[in-house]
C-alpha positions as CSV (number, residue, x, y, z in Angstrom):
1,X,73.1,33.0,72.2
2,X,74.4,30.2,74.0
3,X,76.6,31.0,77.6
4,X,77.4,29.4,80.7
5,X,75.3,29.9,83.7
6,X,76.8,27.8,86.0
7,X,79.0,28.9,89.1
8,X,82.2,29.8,87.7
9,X,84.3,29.6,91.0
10,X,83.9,25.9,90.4
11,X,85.8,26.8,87.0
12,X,88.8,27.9,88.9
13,X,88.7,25.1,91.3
14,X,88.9,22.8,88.6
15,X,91.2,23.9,86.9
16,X,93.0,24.6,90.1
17,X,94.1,28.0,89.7
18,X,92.5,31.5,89.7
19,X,90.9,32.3,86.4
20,X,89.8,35.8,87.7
21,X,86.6,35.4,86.2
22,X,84.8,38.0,89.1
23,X,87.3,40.5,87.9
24,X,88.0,42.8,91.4
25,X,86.1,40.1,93.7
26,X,89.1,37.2,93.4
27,X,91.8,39.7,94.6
28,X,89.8,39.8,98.2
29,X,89.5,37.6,100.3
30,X,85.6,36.3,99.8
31,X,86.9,34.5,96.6
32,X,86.0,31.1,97.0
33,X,89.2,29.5,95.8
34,X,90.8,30.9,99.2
35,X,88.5,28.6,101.0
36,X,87.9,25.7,98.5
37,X,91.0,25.5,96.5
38,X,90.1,21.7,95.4
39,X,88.3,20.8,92.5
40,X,84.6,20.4,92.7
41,X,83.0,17.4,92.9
42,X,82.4,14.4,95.7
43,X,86.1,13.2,94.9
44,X,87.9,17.2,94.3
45,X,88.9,16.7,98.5
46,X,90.5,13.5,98.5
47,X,92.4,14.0,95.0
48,X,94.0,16.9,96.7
49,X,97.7,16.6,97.0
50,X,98.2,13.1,95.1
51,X,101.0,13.1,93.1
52,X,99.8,10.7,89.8
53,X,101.1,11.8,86.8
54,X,98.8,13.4,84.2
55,X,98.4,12.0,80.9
56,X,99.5,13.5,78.2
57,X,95.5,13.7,77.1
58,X,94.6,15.2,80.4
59,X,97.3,17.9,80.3
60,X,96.1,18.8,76.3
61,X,92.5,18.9,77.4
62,X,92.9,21.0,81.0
63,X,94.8,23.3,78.3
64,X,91.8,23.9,76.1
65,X,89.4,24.3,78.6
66,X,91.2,26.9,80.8
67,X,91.8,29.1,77.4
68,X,87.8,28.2,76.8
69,X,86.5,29.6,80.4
70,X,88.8,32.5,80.7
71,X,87.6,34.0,77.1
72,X,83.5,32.7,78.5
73,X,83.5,30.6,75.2
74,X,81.8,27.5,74.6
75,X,83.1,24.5,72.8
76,X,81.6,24.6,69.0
77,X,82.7,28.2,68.8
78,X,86.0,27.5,70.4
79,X,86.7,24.7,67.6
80,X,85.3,27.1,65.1
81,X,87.8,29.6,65.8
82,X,90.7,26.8,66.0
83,X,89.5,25.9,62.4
84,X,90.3,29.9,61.1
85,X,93.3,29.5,63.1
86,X,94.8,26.4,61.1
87,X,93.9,28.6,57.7
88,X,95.9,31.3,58.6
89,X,99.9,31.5,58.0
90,X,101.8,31.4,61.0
91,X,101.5,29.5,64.1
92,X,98.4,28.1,64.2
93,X,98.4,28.5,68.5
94,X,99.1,32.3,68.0
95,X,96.6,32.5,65.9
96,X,93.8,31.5,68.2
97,X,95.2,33.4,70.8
98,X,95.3,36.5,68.7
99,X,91.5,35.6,67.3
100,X,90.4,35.7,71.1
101,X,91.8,38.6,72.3
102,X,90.1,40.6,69.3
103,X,86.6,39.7,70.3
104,X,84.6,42.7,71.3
105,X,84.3,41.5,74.6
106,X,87.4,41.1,75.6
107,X,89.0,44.8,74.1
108,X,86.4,46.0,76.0
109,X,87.9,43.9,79.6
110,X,91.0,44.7,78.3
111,X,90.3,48.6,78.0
112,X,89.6,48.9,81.6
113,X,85.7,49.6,80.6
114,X,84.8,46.2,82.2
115,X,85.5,44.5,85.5
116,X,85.6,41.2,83.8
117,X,84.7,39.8,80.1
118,X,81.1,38.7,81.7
119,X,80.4,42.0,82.3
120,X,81.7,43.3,79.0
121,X,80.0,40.9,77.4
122,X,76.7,41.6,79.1
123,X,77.5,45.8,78.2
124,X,77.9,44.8,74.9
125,X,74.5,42.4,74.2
126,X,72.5,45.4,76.2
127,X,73.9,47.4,72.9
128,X,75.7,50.2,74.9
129,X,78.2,50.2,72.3
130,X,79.1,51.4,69.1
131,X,81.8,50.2,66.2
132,X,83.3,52.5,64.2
133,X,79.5,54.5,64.8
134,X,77.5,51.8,64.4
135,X,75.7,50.0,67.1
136,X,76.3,46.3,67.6
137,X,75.3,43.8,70.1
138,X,77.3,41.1,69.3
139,X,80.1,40.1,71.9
140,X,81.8,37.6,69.5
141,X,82.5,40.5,66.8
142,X,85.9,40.0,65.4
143,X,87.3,43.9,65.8
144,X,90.7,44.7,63.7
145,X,93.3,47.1,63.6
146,X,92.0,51.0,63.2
147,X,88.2,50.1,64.7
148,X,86.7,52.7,66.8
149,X,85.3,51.5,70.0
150,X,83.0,53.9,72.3
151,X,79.7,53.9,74.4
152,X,76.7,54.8,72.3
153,X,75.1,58.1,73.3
154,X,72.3,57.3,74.7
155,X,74.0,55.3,76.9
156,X,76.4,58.3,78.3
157,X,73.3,59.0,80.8
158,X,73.5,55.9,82.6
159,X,74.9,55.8,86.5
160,X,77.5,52.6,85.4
161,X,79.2,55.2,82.5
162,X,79.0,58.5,84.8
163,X,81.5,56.7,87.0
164,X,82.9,54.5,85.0
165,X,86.4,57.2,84.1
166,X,86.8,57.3,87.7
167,X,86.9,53.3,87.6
168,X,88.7,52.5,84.8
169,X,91.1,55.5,85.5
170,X,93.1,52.6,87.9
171,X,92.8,49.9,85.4
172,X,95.8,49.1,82.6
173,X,95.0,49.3,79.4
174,X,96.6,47.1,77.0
175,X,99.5,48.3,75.3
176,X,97.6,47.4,71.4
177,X,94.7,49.6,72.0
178,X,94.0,53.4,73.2
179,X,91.4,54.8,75.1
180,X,89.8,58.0,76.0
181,X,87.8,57.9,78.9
182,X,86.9,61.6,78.7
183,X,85.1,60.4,75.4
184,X,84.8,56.5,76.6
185,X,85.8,55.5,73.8
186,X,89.0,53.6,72.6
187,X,90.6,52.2,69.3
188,X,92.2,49.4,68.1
189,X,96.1,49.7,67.4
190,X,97.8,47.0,66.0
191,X,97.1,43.0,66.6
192,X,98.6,42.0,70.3
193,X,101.9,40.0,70.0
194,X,102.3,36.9,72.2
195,X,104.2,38.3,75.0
196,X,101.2,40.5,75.6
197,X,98.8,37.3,75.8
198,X,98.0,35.7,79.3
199,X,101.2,33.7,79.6
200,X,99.8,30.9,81.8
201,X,98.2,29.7,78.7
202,X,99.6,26.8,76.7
203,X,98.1,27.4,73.3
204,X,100.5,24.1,71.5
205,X,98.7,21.3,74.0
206,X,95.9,23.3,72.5
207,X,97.0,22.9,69.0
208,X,97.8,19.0,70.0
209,X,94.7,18.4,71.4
210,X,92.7,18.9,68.3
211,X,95.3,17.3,66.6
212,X,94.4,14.3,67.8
């Protein structure tokens, strides 16, 4: 199962914002991108503050790879899941949003069980985690409306889950799923709409980038 291992601060410094990839850690002060807000690289210091204008290329590609490193996804998948979201009806952009945010990975991050989707992903190929009662290790799972989410039982014993409804207890959970973290467990409502997306993504210069 291919992943990146590389530093991801120098994710956020390249694409010159906070990605919040260290969930809790980039709200403090030891993230990185408070000391080193450039982009990486011998010439990310003295590019800092010019004022050329981006091309319309650049601006569609910076698009597709901030959507790529805040969902942890690597390009063939990510062009995979672009390809079911031209099939579908509707907008093609919404689509891929919606297709991302249904990974098992991310309901998990976004049910307040994870600090970040690195984590969830790593809770998830450790096979802590059941679907609808059956154990599954795969982070890229497609989950859909009425799926049952929860830690696997033998799991329950671990340290991480004894404190883990204490921890999540002071995290939001997204408005399209439930949780119960008396029973750590959770289930899928309804397909998120676009408003409840991460808005500072621009899923058409997505669309127009593999429309090229």
């Amino acid at each position: 199962m291919a992943r990146y291992l590389g530093p991801v601060c120098k994710l956020c410094r390249r694409e010159g914002e906070k990605l919040f990839l260290k969930g809790e850690r980039c709200f403090t002060p030891k993230c990185a991108f408070e000391h080193r807000g450039y982009a990486p690289g011998q010439h990310g210091r003295t590019k800092q503050g010019r004022s050329e204008r981006e091309s319309d290329y650049a601006r569609q590609l910076r698009a597709k790879q901030k959507a790529r490193r805040i969902y942890g996804i690597l390009e063939r998948q990510f062009r995979r899941y672009f390809s079911v979201a031209l099939r579908k009806r509707g907008l093609t952009g919404l689509n891929l949003l919606q297709t991302l945010e249904m990974r098992m990975d991310n309901v998990i991050y976004r049910m307040g069980l994870a600090d970040n989707r690195a984590e969830a992903r790593q809770l998830v190929t450790h096979g802590h985690f059941v679907v609808n009662g059956r154990r599954t290790d795969v982070p890229s799972m497609l989950l859909k409306p009425g799926d049952v989410l929860s830690v696997r039982e033998g799991s329950r014993k671990h340290t991480y889950f004894k404190e883990l409804p204490e921890i999540a207890a002071e995290k939001q959970c997204a408005a399209w799923l439930e949780r119960d973290l008396k029973q750590l467990s959770g289930r899928v409502l309804r397909i998120p709409e676009r408003g409840e997306i991460d808005g500072n993504l621009n899923e058409q210069l997505i669309v127009e980038y593999y429309s090229r």
